[in-house]
C-alpha beads as a LAMMPS data file, in Angstrom:
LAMMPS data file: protein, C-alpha beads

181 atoms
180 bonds

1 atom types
1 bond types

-500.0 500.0 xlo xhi
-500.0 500.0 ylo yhi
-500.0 500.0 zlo zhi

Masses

1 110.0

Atoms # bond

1 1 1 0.000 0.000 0.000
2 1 1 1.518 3.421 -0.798
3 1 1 -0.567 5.407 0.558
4 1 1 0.702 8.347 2.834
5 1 1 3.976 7.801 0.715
6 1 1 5.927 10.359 -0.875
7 1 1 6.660 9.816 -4.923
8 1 1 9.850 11.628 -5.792
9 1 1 10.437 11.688 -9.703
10 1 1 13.508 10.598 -10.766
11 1 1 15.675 12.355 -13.269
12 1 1 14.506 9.756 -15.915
13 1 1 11.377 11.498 -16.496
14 1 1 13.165 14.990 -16.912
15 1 1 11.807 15.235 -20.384
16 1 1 7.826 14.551 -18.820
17 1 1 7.136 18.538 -18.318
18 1 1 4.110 17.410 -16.462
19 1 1 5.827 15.648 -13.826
20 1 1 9.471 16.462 -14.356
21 1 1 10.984 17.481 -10.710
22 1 1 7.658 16.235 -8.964
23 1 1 7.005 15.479 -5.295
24 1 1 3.343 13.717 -5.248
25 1 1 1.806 12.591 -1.765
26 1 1 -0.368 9.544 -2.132
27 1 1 -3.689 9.782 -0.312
28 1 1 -5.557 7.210 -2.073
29 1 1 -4.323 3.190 -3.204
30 1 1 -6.687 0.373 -3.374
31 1 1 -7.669 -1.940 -5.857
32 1 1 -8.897 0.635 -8.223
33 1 1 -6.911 3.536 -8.655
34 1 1 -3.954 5.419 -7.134
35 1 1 -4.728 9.466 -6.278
36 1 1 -1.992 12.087 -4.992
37 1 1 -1.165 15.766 -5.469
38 1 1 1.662 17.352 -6.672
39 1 1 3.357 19.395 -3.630
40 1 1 5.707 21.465 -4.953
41 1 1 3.911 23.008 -8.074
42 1 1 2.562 26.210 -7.218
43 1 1 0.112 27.573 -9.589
44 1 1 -0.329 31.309 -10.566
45 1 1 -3.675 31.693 -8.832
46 1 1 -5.159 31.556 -4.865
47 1 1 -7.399 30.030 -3.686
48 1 1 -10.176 33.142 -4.157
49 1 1 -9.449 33.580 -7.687
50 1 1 -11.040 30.473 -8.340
51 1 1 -14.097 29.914 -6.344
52 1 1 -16.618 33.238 -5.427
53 1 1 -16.550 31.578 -1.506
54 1 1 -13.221 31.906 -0.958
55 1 1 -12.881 35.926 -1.292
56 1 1 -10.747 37.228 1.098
57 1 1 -8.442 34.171 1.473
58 1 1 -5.217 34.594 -0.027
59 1 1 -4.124 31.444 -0.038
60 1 1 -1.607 29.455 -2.804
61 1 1 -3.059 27.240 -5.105
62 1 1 -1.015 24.126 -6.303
63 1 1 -1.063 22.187 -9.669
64 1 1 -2.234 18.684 -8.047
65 1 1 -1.869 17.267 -11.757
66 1 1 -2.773 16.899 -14.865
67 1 1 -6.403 14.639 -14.117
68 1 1 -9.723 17.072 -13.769
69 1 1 -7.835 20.277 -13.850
70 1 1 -11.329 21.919 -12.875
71 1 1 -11.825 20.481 -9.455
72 1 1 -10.428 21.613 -5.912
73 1 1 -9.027 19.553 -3.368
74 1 1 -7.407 19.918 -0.360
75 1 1 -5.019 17.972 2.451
76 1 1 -4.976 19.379 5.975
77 1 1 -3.676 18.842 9.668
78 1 1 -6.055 16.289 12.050
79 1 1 -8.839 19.343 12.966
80 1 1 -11.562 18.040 14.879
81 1 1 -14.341 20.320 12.975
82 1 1 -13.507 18.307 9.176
83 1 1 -14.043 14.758 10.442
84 1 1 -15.509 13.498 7.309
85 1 1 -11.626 13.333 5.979
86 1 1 -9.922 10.549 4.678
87 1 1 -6.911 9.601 6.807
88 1 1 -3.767 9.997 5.003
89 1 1 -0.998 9.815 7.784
90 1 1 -1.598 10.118 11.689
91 1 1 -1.962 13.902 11.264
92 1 1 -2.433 14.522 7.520
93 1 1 -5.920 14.057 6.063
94 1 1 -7.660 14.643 2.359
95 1 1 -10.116 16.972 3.137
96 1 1 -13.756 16.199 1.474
97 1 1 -15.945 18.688 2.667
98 1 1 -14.451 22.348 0.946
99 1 1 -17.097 24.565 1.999
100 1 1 -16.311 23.799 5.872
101 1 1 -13.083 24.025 5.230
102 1 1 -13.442 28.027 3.672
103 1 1 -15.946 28.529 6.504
104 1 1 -13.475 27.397 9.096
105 1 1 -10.421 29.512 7.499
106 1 1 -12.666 32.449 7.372
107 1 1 -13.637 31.890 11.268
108 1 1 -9.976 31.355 12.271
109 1 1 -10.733 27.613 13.402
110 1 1 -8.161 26.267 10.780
111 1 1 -4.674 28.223 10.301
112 1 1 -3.730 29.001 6.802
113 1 1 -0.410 26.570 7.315
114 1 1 -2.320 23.570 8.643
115 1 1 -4.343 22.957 4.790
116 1 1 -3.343 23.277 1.261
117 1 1 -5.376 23.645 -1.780
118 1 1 -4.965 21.932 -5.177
119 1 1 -5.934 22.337 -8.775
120 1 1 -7.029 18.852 -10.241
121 1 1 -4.868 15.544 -9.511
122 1 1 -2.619 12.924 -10.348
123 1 1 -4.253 9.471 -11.196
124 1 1 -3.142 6.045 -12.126
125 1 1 -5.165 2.940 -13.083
126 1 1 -4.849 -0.587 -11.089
127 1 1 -1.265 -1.504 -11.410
128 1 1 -0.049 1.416 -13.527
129 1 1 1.882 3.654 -10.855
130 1 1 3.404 -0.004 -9.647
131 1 1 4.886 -0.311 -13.910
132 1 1 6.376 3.130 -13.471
133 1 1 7.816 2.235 -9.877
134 1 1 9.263 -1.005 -11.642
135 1 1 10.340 1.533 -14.621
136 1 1 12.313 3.878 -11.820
137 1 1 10.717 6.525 -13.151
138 1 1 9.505 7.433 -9.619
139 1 1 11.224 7.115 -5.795
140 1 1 9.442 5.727 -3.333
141 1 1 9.639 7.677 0.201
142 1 1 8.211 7.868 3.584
143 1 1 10.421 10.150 5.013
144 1 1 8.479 13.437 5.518
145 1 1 7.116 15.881 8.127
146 1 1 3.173 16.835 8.142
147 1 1 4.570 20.793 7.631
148 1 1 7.240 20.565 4.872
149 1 1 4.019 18.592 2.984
150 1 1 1.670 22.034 4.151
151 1 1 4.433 24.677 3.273
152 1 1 6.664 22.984 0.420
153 1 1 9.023 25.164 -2.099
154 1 1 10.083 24.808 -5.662
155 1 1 13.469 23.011 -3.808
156 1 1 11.266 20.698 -2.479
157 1 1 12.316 18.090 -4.790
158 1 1 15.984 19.196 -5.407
159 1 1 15.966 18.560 -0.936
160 1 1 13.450 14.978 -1.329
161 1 1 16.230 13.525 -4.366
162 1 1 18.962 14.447 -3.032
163 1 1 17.797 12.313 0.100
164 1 1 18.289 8.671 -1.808
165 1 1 22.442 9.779 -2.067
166 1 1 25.301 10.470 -3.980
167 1 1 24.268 9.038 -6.967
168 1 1 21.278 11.651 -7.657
169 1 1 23.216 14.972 -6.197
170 1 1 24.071 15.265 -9.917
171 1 1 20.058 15.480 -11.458
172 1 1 19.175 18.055 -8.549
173 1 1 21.199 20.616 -10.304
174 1 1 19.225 19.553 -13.758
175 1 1 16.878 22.537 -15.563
176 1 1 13.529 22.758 -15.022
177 1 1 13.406 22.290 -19.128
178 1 1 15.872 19.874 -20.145
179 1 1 15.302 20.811 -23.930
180 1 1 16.475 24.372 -22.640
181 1 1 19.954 23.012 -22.378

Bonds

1 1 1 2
2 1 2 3
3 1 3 4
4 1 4 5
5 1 5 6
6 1 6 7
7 1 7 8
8 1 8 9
9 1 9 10
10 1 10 11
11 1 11 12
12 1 12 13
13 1 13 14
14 1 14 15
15 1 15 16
16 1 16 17
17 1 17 18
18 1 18 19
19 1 19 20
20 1 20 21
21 1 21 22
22 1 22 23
23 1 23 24
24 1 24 25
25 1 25 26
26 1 26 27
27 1 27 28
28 1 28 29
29 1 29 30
30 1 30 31
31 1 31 32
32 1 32 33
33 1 33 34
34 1 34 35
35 1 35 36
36 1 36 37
37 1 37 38
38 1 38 39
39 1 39 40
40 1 40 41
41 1 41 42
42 1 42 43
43 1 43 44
44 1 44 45
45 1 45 46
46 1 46 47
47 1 47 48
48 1 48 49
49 1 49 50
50 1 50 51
51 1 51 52
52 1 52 53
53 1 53 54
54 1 54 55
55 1 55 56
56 1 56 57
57 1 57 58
58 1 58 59
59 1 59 60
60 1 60 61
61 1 61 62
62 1 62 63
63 1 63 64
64 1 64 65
65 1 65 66
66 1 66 67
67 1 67 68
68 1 68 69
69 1 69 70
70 1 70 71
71 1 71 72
72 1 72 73
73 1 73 74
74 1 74 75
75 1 75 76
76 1 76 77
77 1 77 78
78 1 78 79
79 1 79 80
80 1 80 81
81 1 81 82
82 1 82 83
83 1 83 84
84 1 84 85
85 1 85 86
86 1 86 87
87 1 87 88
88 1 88 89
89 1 89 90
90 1 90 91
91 1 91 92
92 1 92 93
93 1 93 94
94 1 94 95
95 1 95 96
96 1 96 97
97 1 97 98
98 1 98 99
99 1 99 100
100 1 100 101
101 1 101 102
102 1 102 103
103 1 103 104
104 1 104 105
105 1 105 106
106 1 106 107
107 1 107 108
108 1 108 109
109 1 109 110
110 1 110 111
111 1 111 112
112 1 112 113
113 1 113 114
114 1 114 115
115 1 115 116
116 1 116 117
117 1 117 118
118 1 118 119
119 1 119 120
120 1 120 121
121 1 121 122
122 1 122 123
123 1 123 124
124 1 124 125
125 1 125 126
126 1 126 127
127 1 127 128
128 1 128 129
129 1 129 130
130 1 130 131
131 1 131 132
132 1 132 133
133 1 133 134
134 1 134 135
135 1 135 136
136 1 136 137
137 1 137 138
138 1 138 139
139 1 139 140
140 1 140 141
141 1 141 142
142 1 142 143
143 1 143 144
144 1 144 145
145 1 145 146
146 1 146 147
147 1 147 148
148 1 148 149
149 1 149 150
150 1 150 151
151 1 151 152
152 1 152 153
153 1 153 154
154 1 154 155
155 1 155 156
156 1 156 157
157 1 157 158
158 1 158 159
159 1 159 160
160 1 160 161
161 1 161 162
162 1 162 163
163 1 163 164
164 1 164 165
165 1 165 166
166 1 166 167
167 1 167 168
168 1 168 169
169 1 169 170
170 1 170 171
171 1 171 172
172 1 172 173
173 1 173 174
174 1 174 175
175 1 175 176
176 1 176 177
177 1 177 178
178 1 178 179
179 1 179 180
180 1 180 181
């Protein structure tokens, strides 16, 4: 079962754009499909520029991949008012109710570094994500805290690859475009 692991993309996927320099947390693995969010792709919009309920909050908005690019969807902190979650990690949860979850930012019951919003998801069918773990064209990690997941950078995957040692030091230096050269 991966979920609550940490994909890592490995440098050979460097020419994927979509997923090149990637950190993906799984929240969903069972018999039918794997689900996670890209971390460390921050989009250009907040959270308010997309949905009329969210004025006022000024939060980031991250590119959770390239599947339904028009939903929302969110991780958060354990927070005893959203307990229709799904249980990711002992203190990280996929959030399924979003208009709580505005209503509770708005009201100051959730802090703004305890949740983070996504635009669309990553997706694989039955057995694919396991091909392109056989492929190495992902790392496999469990090695994370609950706030570098909430508050991750652009480095975040230059700090997650270099993590698996010496041998991968060199890709964490590697473009963002490859083709760019």
């Amino acid at each position: 079962m991966n979920k609550g692991k940490i994909l890592v993309s490995n440098f050979t996927i460097l020419n994927d754009l979509e997923f090149n320099k990637s950190v993906i947390i799984i929240v969903k693995d069972d018999e039918e499909a794997t689900i996670g969010f890209i971390l460390n792709k921050k989009s250009k919009y907040i959270i308010s520029d997309l949905n009329e309920s969210c004025k006022g909050l000024d939060l980031s908005i991250y590119e959770g991949g390239p599947v339904a690019m028009d939903s929302i969807h969110f991780i958060h902190k354990k927070c005893k008012f959203l307990n229709d979650s799904i249980k990711i990690t002992d203190d990280l949860y996929w959030g399924m109710n979003f208009k709580l979850a505005v209503e509770l930012l708005k009201e100051d019951k959730i802090s703004k570094n305890d949740i983070k919003f996504f635009l669309g998801y990553s997706g694989w069918e039955k057995n694919q994500l396991k091909g392109e773990l056989d492929e190495n064209s992902w790392l496999l990690s469990n090695n994370f805290k609950t706030k570098d997941i909430l508050k991750t950078s652009n480095l975040f995957w230059k700090k997650k690859i270099n993590e698996f040692g010496e041998y991968y030091k060199i890709w964490s230096n590697s473009p963002d475009n490859p083709n760019l050269n």
